[in-house]
C-alpha positions in Angstrom: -24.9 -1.3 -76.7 -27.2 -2.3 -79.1 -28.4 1.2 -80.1 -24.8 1.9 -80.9 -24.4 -0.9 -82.8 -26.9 -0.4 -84.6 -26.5 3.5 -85.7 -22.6 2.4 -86.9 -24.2 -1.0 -88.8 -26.6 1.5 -90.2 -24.2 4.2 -91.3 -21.9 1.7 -92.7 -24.4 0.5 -95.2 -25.9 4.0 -95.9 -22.0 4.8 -97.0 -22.1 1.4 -99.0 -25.1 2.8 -100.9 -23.3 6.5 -101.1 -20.5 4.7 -103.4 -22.6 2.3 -105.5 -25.4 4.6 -106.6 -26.0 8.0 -107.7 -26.9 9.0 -103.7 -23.8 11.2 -103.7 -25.8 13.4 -106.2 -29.0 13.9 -104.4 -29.6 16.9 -102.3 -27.7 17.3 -99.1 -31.7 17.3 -97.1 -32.4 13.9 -98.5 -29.3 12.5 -97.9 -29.6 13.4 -94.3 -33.1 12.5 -94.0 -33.0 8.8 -96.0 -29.4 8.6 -93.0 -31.7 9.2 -90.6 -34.5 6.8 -91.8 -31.9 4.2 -92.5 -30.5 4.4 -89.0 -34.7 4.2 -87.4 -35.3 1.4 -89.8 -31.7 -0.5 -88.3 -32.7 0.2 -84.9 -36.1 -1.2 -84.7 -34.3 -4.5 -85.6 -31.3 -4.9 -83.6 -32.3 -3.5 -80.5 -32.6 -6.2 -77.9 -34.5 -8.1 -80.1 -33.0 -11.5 -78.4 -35.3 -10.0 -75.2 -38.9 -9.0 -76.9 -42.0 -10.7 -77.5 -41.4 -14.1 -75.4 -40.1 -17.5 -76.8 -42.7 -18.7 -79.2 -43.1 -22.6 -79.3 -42.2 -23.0 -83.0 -39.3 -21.0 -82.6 -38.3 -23.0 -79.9 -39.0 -26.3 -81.8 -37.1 -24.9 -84.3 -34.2 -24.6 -82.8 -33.9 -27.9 -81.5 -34.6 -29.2 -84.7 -31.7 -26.8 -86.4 -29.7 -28.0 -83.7 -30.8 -32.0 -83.8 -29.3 -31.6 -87.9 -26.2 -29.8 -87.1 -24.8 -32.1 -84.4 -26.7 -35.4 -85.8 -28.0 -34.7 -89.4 -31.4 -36.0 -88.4 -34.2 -33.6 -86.6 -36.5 -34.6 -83.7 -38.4 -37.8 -85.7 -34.5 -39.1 -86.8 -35.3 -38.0 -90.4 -32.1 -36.9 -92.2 -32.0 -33.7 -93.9 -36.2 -33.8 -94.1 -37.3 -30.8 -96.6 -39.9 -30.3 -94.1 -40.0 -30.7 -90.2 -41.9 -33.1 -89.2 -42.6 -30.9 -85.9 -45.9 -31.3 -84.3 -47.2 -33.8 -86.7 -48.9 -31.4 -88.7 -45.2 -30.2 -90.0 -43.0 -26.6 -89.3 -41.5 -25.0 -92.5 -37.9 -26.1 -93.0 -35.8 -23.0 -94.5 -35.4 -20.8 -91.6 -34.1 -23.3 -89.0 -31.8 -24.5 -91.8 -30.5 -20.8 -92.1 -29.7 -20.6 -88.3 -27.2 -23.6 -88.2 -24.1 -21.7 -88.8 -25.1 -19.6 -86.6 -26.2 -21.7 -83.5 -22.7 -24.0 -84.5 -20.6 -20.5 -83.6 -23.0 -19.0 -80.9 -24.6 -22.1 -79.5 -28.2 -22.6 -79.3 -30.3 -19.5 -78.0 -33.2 -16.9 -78.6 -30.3 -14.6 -79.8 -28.6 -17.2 -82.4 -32.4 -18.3 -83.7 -33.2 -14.8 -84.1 -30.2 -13.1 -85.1 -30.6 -14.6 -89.3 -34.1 -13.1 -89.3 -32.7 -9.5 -88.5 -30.0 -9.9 -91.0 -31.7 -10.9 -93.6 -34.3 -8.2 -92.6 -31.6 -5.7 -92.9 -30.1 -6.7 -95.6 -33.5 -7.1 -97.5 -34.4 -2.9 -96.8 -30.4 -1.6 -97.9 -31.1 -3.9 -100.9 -34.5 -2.5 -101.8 -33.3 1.0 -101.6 -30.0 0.4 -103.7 -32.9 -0.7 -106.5 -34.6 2.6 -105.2 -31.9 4.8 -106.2 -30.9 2.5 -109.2 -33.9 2.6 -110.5 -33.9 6.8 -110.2 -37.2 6.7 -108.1 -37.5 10.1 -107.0 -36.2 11.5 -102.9 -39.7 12.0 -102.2 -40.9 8.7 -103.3 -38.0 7.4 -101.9 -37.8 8.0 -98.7 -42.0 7.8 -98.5 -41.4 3.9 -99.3 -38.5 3.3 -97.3 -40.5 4.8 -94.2 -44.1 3.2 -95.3 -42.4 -0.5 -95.7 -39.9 -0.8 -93.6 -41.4 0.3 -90.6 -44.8 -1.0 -91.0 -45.7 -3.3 -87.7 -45.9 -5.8 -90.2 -42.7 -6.1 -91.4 -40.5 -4.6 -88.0 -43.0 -7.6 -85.8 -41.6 -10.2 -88.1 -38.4 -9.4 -88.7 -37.7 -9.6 -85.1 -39.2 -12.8 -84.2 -38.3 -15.9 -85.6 -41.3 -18.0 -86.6 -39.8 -19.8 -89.6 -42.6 -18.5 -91.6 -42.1 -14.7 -90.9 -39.3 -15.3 -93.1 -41.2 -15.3 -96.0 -42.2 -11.4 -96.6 -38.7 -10.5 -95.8 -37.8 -13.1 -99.3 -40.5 -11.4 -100.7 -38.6 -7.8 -100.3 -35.4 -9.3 -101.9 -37.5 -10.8 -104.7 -39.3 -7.5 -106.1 -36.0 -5.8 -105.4 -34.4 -7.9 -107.5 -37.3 -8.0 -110.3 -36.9 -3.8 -109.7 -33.1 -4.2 -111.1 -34.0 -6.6 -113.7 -37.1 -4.3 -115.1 -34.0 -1.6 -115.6 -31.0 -3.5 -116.5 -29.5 -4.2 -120.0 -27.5 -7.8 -120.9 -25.8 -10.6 -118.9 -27.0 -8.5 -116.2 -30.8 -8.4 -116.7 -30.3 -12.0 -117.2 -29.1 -12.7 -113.4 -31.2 -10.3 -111.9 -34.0 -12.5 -113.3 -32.4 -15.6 -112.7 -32.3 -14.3 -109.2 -35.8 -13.2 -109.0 -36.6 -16.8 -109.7 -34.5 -18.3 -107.4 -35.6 -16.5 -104.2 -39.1 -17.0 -105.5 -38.4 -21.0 -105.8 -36.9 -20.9 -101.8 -39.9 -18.8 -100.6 -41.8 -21.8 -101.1 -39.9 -23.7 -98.7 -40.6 -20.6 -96.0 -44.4 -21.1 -96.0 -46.5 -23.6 -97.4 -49.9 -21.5 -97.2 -48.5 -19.7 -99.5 -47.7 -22.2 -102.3 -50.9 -21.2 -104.2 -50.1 -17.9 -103.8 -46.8 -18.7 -105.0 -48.0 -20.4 -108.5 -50.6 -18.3 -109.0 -48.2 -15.5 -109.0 -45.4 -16.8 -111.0 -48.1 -17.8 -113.8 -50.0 -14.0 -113.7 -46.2 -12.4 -113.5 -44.7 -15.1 -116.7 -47.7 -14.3 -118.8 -47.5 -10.6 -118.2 -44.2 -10.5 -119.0 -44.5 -12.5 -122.6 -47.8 -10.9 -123.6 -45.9 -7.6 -122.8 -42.7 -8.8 -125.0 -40.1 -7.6 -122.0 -38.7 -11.0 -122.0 -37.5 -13.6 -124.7 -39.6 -17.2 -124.5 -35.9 -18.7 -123.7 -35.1 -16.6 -120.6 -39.0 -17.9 -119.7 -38.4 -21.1 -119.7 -34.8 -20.6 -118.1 -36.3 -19.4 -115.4 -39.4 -21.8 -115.1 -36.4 -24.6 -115.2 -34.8 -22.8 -112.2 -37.7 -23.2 -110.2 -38.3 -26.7 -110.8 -35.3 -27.6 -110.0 -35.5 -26.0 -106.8 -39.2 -27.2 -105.9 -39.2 -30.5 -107.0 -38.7 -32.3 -103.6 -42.1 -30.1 -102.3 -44.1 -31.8 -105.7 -43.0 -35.3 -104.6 -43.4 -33.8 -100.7 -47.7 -33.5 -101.4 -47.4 -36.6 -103.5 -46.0 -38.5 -100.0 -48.9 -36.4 -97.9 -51.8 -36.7 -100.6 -51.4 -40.1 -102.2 -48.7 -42.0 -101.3 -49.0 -41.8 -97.5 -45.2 -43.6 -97.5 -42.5 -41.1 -96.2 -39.6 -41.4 -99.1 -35.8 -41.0 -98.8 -34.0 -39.0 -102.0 -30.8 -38.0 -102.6 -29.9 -38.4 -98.5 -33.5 -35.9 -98.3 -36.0 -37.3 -96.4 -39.4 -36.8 -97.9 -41.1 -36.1 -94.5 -45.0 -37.9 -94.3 -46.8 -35.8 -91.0 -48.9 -37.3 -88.9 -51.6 -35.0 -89.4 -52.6 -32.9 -93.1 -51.8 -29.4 -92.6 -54.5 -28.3 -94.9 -57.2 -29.6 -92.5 -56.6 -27.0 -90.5 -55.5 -24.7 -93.5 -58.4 -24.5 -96.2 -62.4 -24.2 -95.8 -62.8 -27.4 -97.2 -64.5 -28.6 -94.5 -66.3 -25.7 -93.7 -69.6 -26.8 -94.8 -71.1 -26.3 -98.4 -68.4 -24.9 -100.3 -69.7 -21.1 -101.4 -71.2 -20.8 -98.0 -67.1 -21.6 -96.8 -65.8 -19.4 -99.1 -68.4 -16.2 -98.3 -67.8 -16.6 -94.6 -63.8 -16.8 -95.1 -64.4 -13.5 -97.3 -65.8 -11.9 -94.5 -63.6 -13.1 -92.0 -60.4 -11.8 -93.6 -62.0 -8.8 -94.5 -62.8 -8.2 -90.8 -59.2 -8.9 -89.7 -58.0 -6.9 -92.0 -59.9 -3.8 -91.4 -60.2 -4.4 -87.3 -56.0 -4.9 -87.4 -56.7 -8.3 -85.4 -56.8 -11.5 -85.7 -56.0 -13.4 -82.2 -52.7 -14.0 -82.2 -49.4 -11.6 -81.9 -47.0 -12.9 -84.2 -46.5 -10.1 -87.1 -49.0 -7.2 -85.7 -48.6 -4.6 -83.1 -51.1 -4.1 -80.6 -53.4 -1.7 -81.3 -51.9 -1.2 -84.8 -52.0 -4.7 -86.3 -49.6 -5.0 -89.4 -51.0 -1.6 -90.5 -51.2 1.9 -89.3 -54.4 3.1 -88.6 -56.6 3.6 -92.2 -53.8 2.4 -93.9 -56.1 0.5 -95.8 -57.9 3.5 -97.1 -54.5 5.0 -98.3 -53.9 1.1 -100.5 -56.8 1.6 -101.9 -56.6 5.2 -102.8 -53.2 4.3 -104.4 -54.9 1.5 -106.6 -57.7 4.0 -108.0 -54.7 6.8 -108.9 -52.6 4.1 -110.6 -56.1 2.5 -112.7 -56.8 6.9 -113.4 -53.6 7.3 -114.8 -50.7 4.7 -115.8 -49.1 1.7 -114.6 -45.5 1.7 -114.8 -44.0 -2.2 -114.8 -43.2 -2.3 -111.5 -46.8 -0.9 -110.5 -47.8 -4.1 -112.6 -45.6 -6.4 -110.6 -47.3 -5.2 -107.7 -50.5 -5.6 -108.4 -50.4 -8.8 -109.8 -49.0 -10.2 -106.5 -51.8 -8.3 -104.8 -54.8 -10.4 -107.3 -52.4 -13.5 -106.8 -53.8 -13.1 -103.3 -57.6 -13.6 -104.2 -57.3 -17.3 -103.8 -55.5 -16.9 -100.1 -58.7 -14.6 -99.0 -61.4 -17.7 -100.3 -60.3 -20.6 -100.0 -57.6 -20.4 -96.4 -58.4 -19.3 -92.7 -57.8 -15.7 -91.9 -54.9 -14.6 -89.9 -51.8 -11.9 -90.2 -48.6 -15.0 -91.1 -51.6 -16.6 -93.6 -52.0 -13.5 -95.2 -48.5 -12.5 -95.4 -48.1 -12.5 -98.6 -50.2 -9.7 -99.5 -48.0 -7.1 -97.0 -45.5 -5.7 -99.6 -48.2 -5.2 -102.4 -50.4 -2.9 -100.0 -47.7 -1.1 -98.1 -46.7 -0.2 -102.2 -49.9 1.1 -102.7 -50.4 2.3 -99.4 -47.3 4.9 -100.2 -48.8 5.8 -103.8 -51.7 6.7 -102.1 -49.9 8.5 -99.3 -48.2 10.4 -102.1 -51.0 11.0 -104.2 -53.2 13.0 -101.7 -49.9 15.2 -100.6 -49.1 15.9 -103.6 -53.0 17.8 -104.3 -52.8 21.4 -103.9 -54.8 21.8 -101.1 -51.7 20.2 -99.3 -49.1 21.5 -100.7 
């Protein structure tokens, strides 16, 4: 049933993308390979994904907690509306169990209804990416290369299918650089909301994953500056957008003011400013690793190594055998960075990259493993497929 479902969910979307863009004009080959692709990349999704993988324990705690605030308004520790979960002590993201209420209030609470938001959105995130594809006039080949490379990557089919709340936060990331695709192509009012957009689902990543706050500033500074020094957007739409994310982040500023200084939990607006029991970044950053280079080397290393090996201990994004990456996929990232620095970097190719050296910080400074390093998935499965391109498109392949 759910291999039927999924084909007609799939075709109904591919059709959706047949009448907004230019598909209808493509060749007939591509049209039925991308349907093809499409309906794979559905699949791996929906099927039985309420039965795989085990219950985790933070999607379990999750789902109480989503549950606790739908029937009471107050999770586990009685904190009303918290903007994060107070959870173990050491705290649980708060986004993704505030997605599922709607859909635990009209399916009750189960693996199916906590999961079911994370495959959406999963879905919804790949159609949305390939409409700024096509859009965009990326070419078939290229096309249905990143489509394939991305989308079914261990990385992102492992955590689109099981809910830890922070798994959510590399789906966002797909629905951000689609959206900062569309705006790098559109004219007007429309430029304007596709960057207003951008911004937005950058501000609510932040509340999918705090490891990846710093990655999250460091990025939106490298990816502002880059786009004044390069003149493709006014100073006013700048600081538009830098309002929009305030305004969306704030209650996480006062959130580390409560955990770092304060140490007095604060109630705002009917938000609870949560205060955990324990610092998340004790068990986070190197810190307290020792003499601080010495930290920072052996974190280096240690990332490095997980990266290469494909493990790192635990089963929540990777495949066995496979980790988040096909075998030397690596090789193929870094072969895509070399072609881009040899020739030209188109904007989007910039966009990339700079959320690739927005991850430096993540690799010295927080402990290795896959949902840490999240954030850096997108950039190398991009590069991964310019690579992949690259050396197919030599003439002792063709």
């Amino acid at each position: 049933m759910s291999i039927i479902f999924s084909v007609i969910v799939a075709v109904m979307l591919y059709l959706i993308a047949f009448l907004a863009t230019d598909l209808k004009n493509r060749s007939k080959i591509f049209q039925i390979i991308l349907l093809a692709e499409v309906i794979l990349i559905v699949m791996t999704r929906f099927y039985q994904f309420w039965t795989t993988m085990g219950l985790d324990l933070d999607e379990a705690l999750g789902g109480y907690n989503a549950w606790s605030i739908l029937n009471y308004g107050v999770d586990q520790q009685l904190n009303h509306l918290p903007i994060y979960l107070y959870s173990w002590g050491s705290g649980m993201n708060a986004l993704y169990p505030y997605i599922t209420i709607p859909f635990i209030k009209f399916l009750g609470l189960s693996v199916f209804s906590y999961r079911l938001p994370m495959v959406l959105i999963s879905v919804t995130g790949a159609f949305y990416f390939l409409y700024a594809l096509i859009r965009s006039k990326f070419s078939n080949w290229r096309i249905i290369v990143l489509m394939g490379i991305i989308f079914l990557s261990p990385a992102l089919m492992t955590s689109s299918r099981w809910a830890v709340e922070s798994n959510l936060f590399p789906q966002l990331m797909v629905l951000s650089s689609a959206s900062f695709l569309l705006f790098l192509i559109q004219t007007g009012i429309k430029r304007t909301l596709m960057f207003i957009l951008f911004n937005f689902l950058t501000a609510i990543s932040a509340y999918c994953y705090s490891s990846n706050w710093i990655f999250l500033a460091t990025s939106t500074v490298l990816i502002y500056g880059w786009l004044y020094v390069s003149k493709k957007v006014r100073l006013k739409l700048l600081v538009v957008g830098a309002l929009i994310i305030v305004l969306i982040v704030w209650p996480l500023i006062i959130f580390m003011y409560v955990n770092y200084v304060s140490r007095h939990q604060l109630s705002i607006f009917g938000l609870t400013i949560t205060k955990l029991a324990v610092s998340r970044g004790a068990s986070q950053f190197v810190f307290g690793d020792g003499p601080l280079l010495s930290a920072i080397c052996k974190n280096i290393i240690n990332s490095t190594t997980i990266l290469v090996s494909g493990y790192d201990g635990l089963t929540k994004i990777d495949l066995p055998l496979f980790g988040p990456f096909y075998p030397f996929f690596l090789i193929f990232a870094f072969i895509g960075i070399l072609r881009k620095v040899q020739r030209k970097f188109s904007s989007f190719d910039w966009y990339m990259l700079l959320l690739l050296i927005s991850s430096i910080p993540t690799f010295l400074i927080i402990h290795p493993n896959y949902t840490h390093l999240n954030a850096i998935f997108i950039p190398i499965l991009y590069f991964g497929c310019i690579g992949i391109m690259s050396i197919f498109n030599t003439k002792m392949l063709e």
